[in-house]
C-alpha positions in Angstrom: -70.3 31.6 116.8 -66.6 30.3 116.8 -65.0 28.4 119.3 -62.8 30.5 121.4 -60.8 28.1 123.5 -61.1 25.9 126.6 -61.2 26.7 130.3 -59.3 24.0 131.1 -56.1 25.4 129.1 -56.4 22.4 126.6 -55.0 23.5 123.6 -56.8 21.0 121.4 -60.4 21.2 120.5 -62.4 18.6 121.2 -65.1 17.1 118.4 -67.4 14.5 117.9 -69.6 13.5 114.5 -73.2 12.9 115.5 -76.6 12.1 114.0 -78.6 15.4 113.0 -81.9 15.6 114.1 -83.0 19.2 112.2 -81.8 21.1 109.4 -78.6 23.0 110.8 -76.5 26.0 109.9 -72.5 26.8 109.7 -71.0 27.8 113.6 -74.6 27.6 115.2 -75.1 26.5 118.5 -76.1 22.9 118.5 -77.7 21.2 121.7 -78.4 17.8 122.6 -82.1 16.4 121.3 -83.3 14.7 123.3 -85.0 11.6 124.0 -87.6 13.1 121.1 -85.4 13.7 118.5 -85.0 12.0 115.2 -80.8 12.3 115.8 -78.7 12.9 118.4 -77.8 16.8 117.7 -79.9 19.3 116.7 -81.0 23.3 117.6 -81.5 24.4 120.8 -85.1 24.3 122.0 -85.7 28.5 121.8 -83.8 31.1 121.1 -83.2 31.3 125.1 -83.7 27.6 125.8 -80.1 26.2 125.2 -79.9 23.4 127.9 -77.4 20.8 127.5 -75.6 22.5 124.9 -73.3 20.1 122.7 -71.1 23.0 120.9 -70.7 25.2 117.4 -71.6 22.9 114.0 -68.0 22.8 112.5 -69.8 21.9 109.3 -71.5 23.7 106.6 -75.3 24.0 106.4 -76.6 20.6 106.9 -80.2 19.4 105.7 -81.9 16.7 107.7 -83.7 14.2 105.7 -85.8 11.0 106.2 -85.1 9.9 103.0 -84.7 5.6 103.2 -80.8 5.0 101.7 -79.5 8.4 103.0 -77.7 6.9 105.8 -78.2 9.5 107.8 -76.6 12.9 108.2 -73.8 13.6 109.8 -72.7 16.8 111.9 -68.9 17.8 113.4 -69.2 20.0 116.6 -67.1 21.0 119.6 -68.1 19.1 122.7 -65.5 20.1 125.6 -68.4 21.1 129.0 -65.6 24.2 129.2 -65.4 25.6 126.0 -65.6 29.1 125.2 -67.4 30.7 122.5 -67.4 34.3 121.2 -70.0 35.5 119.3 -71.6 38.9 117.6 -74.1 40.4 119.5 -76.9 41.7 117.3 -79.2 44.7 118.0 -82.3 42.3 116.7 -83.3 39.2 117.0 -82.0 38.4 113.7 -78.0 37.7 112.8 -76.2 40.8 111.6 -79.2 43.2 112.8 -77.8 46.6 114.1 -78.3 48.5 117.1 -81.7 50.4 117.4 -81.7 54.1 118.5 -84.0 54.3 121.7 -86.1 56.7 120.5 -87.7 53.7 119.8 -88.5 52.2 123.3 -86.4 49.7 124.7 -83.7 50.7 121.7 -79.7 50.1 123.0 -78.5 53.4 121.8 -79.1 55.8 124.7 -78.6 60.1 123.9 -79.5 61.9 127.2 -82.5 64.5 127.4 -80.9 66.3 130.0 -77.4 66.6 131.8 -76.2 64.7 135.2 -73.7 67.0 136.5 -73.0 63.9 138.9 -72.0 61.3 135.4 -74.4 58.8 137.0 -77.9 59.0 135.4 -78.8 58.7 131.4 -82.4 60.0 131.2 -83.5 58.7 128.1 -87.4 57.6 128.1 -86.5 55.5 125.2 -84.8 52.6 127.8 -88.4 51.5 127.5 -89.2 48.4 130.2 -86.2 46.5 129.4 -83.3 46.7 132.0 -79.8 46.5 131.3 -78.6 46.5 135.3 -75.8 44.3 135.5 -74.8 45.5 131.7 -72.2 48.2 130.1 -73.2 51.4 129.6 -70.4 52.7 127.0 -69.6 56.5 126.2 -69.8 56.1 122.4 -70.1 61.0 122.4 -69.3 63.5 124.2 -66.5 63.6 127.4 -67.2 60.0 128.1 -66.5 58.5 124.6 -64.9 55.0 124.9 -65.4 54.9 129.2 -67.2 52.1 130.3 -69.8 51.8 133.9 -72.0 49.0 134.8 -75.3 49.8 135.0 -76.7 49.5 138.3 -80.8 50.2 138.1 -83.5 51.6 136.0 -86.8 53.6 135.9 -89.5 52.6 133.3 -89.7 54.4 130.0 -87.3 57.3 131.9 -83.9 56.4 132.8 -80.5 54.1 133.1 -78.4 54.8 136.6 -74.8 53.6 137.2 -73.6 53.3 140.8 -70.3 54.7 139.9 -70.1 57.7 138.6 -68.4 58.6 134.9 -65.4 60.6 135.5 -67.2 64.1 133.1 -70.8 65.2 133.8 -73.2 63.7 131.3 -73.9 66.3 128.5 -77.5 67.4 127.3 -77.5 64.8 123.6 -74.4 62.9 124.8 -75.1 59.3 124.0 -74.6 56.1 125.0 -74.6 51.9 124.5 -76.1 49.4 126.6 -75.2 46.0 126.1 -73.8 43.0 128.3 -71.3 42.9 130.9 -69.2 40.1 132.3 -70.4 37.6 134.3 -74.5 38.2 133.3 -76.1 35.1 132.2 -79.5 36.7 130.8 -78.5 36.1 126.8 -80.5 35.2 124.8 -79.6 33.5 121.2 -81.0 35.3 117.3 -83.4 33.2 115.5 -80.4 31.5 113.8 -79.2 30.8 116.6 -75.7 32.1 115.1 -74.9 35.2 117.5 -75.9 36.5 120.7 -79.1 38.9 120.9 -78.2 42.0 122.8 -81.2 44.2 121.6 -83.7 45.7 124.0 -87.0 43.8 124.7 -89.9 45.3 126.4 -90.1 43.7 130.0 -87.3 41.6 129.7 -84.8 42.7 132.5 -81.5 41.2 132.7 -79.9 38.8 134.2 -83.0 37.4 133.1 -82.8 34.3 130.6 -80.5 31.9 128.6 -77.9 29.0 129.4 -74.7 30.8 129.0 -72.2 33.0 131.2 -70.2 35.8 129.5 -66.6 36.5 130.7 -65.5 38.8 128.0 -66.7 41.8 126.0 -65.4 42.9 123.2 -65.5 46.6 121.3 -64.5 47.5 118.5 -62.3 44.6 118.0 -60.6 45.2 121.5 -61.5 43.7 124.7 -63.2 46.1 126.9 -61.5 44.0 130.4 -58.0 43.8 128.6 -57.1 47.6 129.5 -53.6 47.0 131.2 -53.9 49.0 135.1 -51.4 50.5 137.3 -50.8 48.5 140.4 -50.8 52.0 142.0 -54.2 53.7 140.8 -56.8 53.3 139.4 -57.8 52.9 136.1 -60.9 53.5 133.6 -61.8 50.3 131.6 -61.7 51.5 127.7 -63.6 50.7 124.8 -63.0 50.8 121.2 -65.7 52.7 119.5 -65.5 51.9 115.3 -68.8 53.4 115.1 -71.0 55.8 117.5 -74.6 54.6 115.3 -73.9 50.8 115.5 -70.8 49.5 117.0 -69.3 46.4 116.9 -70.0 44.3 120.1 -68.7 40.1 120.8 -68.6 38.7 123.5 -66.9 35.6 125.2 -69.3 33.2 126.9 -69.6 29.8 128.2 -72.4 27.1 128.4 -73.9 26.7 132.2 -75.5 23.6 131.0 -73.9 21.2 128.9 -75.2 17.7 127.3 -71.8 16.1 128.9 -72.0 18.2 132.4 -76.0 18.8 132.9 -77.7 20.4 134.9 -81.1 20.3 133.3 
């Protein structure tokens, strides 16, 4: 994770050095302990458990020790209630994992079993149980490479629908990318607690869990929102794809429920 700037236009990040109470990793997400920690900062209770969120460690890998005469151990993080953070989203639940093909069930990589002449269904029985409505789907073959639709439903182990159509019929073996859209709050953390988990999980629908809001997806490197559009039509939003196996997906998010500005 990397700080990404501040919804309140403040050019200066804002940091404070606090007590660790665990063992902490380089540009994690670091919450607030608790009345039952041994310091003030440590990792978030789950991987989608990260109320009152402090910020990103600033520091390197930090151990936590008890050791009498260690005088503690020290941690830099960002602490502004608005920051912004972007972050890889990983097709695993560990950092760096790739996308997984959904002929494995509830994989992120869709390729249709059979054509919608209408561009609005993905039949795919490898969606498994884990919805993506609210999400992206993203062309990454066929007529619809790089077009983006927001995923509007699903059908167990059978199929993703959009609401609004793509603008070509979906192709017999075209495929396809589900991941997170703006605005969905159901994001859950890897293991590390260093990147976003976007992979599929079997009965997990979204928006489903996690403390933080997305406003950005990025593509390839590119925003997917940033597309400039003509006052005077409309406008298809566009994404970058760098790879049609495993393409590289960020996104721009914000805490709902910070240590300074709780909710919890």
């Amino acid at each position: 994770m990397k700080y990404a700037g501040s919804l309140t236009g403040l050019a200066e990040m804002q940091t404070g050095r606090y007590y660790i109470g665990d063992s902490v990793v380089h540009d994690q997400v670091i919450c607030y302990a608790g009345l039952a920690g041994n310091g003030s900062i440590g990792d978030p209770a789950s991987v989608n458990d990260y109320t009152e969120a402090v910020g990103i460690l600033l520091s390197q890998d930090l151990t936590y020790t008890t050791t009498q005469g260690s005088g503690g151990v020290i941690g830099l993080v960002t602490k502004d209630p608005y920051q912004l953070i972007r972050g890889r989203v990983s097709g695993t639940t560990t950092a760096g994992g790739d996308w997984v093909n959904a002929s494995t069930a509830n994989g992120n990589i869709l390729t249709a079993e059979s054509a919608s002449s209408g561009g609005t269904v993905i039949t795919d029985a490898g969606v498994g149980t884990s919805e993506f409505a609210g999400g992206y789907a993203i062309g990454l073959t066929g007529n619809n490479a790089g077009h983006v639709r927001v995923i509007d439903s699903h059908t167990d182990n059978t199929s993703t629908t959009l609401d609004d159509p793509f603008d070509s019929a979906i192709a017999t073996g075209d495929t396809f990318l589900r991941t997170f859209a703006p605005f969905l709050q159901g994001i859950e953390l890897v293991t590390a607690f260093t990147e976003f988990m976007g992979g599929g999980v079997a009965g997990v629908d979204l928006p489903d869990s996690g403390h933080a809001v997305i406003h950005e997806v990025w593509c390839g490197g590119r925003q997917i929102e940033g597309s400039p559009i003509s006052p005077n039509r409309s406008r298809n939003l566009i994404a970058r794809i760098d790879s049609t196996s495993n393409p590289s997906v960020e996104v721009v998010a914000s805490f709902i429920d910070h240590a300074f500005m709780s909710v919890a």
